[in-house]
Backbone bond lengths (Angstrom), bond angles and torsions (degrees), N, CA, C in turn:
res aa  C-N    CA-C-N  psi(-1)  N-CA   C-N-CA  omega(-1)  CA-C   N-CA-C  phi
1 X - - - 1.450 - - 1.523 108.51 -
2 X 1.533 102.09 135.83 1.659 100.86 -174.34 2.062 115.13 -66.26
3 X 0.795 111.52 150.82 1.578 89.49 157.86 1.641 130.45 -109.89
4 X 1.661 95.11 143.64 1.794 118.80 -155.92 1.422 95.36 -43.62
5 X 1.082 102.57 131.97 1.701 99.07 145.14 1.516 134.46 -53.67
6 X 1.306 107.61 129.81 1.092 138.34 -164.55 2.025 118.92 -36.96
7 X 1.526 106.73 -25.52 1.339 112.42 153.81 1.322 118.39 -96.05
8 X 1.067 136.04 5.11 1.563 115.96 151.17 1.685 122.98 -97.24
9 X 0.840 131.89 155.63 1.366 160.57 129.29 1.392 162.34 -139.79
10 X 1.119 129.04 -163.48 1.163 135.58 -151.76 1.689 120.23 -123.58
11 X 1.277 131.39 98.69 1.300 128.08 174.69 1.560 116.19 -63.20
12 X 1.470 111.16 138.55 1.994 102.54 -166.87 1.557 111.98 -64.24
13 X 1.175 98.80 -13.30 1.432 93.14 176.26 1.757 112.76 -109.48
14 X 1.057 142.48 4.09 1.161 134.99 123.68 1.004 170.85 -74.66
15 X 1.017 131.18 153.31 1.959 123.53 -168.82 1.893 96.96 -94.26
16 X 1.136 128.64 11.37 1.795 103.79 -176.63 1.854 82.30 -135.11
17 X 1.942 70.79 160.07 1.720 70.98 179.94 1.175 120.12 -113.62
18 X 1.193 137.56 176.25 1.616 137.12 -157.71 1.448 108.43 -134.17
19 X 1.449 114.76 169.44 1.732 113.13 -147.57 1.964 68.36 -136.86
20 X 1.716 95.43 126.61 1.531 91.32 175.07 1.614 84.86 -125.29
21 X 1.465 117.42 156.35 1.344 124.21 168.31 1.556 122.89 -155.65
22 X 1.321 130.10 128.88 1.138 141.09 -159.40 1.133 90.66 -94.58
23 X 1.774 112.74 128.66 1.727 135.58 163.82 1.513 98.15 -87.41
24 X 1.288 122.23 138.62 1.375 140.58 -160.55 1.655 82.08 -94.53
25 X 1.706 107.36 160.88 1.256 99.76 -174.07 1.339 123.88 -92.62
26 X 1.308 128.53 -5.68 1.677 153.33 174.94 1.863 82.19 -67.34
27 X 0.896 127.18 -44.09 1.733 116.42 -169.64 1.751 108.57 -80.84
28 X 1.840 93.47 -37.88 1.416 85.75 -168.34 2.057 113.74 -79.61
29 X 1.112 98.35 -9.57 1.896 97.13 153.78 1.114 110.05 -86.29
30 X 1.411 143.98 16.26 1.854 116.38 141.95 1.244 93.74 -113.99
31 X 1.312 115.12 65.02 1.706 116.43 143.90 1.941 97.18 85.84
32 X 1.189 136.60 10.18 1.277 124.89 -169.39 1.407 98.74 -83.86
33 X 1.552 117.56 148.51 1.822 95.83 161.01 1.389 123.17 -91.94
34 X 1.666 119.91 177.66 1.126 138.30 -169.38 1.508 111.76 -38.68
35 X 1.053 119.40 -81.53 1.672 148.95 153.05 1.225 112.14 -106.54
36 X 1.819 104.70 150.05 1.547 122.94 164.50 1.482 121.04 -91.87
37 X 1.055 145.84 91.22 1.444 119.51 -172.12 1.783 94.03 -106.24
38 X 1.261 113.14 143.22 1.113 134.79 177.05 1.841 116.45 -142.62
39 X 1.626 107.25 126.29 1.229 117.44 160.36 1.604 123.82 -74.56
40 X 1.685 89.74 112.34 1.552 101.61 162.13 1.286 139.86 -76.96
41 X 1.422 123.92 14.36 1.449 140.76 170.04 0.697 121.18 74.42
42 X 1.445 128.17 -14.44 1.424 126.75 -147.62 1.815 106.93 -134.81
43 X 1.382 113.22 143.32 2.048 117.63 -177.94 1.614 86.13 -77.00
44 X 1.126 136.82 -32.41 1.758 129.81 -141.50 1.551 88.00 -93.96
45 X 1.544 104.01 121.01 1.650 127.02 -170.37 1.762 104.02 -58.42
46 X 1.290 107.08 -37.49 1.451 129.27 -169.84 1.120 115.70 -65.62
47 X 1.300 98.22 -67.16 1.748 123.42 176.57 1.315 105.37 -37.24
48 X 1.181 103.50 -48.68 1.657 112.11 -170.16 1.448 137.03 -80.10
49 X 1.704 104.20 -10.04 1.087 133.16 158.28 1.537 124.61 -63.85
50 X 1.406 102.20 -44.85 1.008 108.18 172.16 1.725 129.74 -91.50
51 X 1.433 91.70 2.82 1.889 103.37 -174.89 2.028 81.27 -98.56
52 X 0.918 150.49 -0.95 1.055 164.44 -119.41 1.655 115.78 -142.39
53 X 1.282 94.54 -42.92 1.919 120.06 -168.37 1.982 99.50 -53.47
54 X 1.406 93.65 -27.84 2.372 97.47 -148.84 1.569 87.95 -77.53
55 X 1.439 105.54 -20.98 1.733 99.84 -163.68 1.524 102.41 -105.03
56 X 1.545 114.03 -24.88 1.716 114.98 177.40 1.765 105.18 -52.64
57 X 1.673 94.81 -65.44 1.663 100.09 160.22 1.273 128.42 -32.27
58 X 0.995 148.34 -69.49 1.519 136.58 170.91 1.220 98.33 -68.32
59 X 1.222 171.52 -21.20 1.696 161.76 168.98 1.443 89.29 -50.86
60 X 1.320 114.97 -61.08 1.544 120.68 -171.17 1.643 119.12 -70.93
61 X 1.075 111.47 -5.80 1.649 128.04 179.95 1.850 90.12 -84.13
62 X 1.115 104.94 -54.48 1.999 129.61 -164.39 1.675 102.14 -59.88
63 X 1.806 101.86 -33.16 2.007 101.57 -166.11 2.068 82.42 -79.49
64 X 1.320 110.38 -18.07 1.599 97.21 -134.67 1.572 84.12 -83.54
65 X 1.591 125.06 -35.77 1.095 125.67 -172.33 1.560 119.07 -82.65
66 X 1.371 121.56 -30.59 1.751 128.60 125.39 1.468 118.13 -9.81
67 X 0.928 106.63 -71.37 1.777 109.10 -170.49 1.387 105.10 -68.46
68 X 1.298 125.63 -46.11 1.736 120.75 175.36 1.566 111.63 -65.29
69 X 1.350 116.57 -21.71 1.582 110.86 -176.72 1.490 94.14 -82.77
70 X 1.459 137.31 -40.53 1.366 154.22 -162.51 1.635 89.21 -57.10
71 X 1.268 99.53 -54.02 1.865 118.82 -143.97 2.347 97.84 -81.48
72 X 1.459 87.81 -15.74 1.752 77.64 -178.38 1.644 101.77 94.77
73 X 0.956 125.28 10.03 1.463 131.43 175.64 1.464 115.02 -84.81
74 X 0.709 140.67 -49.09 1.467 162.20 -168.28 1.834 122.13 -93.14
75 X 0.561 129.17 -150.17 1.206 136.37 -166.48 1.755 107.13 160.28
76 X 1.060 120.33 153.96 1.897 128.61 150.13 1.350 97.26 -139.19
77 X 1.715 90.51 138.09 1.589 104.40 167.82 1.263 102.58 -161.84
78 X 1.447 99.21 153.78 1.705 111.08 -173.51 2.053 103.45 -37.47
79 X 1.590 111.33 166.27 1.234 120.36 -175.56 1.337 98.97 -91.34
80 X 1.597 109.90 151.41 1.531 90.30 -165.78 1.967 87.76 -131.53
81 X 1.782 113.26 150.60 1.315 101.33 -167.00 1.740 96.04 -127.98
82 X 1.634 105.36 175.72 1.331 100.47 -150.91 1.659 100.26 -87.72
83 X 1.648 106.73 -21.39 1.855 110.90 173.63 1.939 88.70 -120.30
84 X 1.487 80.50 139.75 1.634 105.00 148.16 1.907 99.55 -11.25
85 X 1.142 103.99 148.75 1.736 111.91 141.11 0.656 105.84 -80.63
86 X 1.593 120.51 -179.00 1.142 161.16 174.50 1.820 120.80 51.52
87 X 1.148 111.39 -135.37 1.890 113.84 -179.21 1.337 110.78 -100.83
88 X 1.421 120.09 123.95 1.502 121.03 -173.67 1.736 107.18 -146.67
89 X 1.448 113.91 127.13 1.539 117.03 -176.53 1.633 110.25 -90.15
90 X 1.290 106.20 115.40 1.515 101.16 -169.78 1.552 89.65 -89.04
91 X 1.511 98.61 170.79 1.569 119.06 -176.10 1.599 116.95 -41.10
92 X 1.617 102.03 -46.45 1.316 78.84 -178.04 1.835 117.07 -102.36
93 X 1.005 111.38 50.45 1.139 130.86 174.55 1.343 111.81 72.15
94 X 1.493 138.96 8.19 1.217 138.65 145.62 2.501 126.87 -46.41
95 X 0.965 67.76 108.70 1.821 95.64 -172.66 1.340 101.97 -67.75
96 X 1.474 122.92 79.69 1.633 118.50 166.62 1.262 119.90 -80.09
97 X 1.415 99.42 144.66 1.730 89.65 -173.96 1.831 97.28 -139.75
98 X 1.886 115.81 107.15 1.145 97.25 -157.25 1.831 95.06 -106.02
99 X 0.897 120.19 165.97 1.888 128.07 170.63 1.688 88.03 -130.96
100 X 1.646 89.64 168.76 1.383 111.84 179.63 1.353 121.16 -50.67
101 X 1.537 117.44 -18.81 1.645 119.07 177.34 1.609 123.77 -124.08
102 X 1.206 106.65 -29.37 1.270 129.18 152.24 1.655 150.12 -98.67
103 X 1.287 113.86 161.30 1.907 104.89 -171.24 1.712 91.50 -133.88
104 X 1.248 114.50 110.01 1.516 106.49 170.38 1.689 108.22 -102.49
105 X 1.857 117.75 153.97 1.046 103.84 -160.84 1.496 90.38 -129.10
106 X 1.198 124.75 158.13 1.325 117.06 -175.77 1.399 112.01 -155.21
107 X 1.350 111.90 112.32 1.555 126.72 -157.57 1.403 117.20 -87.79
108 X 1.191 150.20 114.45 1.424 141.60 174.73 1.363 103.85 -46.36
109 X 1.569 114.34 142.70 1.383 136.71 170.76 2.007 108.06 76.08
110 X 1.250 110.80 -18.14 1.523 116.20 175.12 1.281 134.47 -79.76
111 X 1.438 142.39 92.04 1.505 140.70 -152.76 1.620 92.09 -39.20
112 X 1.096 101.08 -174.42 1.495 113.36 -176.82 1.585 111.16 -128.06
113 X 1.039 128.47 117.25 1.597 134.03 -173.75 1.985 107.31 -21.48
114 X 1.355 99.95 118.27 1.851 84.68 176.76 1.043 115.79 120.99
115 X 1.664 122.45 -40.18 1.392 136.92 -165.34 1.676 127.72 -100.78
């Protein structure tokens, strides 16, 4: 029998195996946690490898962007948007109101889309 790779295992009292993975610590100060452990449902070593693969992939997306923050490559900084947030009365009395994905504009004397 081959032996599992090194992120899965096995609790002694269970039959399925589990996907454990270490968050590097450059990730785990913007809020990432320690480790992931997740149940793969399944006793079949194989099966589970491959129910396993969607999250190895991004783990490995997570080491790759780790090492460039590690390495001085990278940077993080707040998201930055093209208006102010929130509710703001422009000069000519138009009422913007922006959120993180959208800018709504709202004109004195003009119905409002809907109404």
């Amino acid at each position: 029998m081959t032996r599992p790779a090194p992120y899965l295992f096995r609790y002694p009292r269970s039959k399925n195996w589990y996907l454990r993975l270490q968050i590097p610590t450059e990730l785990r100060a913007l809020g990432e946690p320690a480790e992931i452990r997740k149940s793969l449902g399944t006793h079949d070593r194989r099966l589970a490898e491959m129910k396993a693969a969607e999250e190895i992939q991004a783990h490995r997306k997570r080491l790759w962007v780790s090492q460039n923050l590690r390495q001085g490559q990278w940077t993080v900084s707040p998201p930055s948007y093209r208006w102010p947030l929130g509710e703001h009365v422009l000069e000519d009395g138009t009422t913007q109101i922006a959120t993180e994905t959208m800018v709504y504009l709202i004109r004195p004397g003009q119905p409002l889309a809907g109404c």
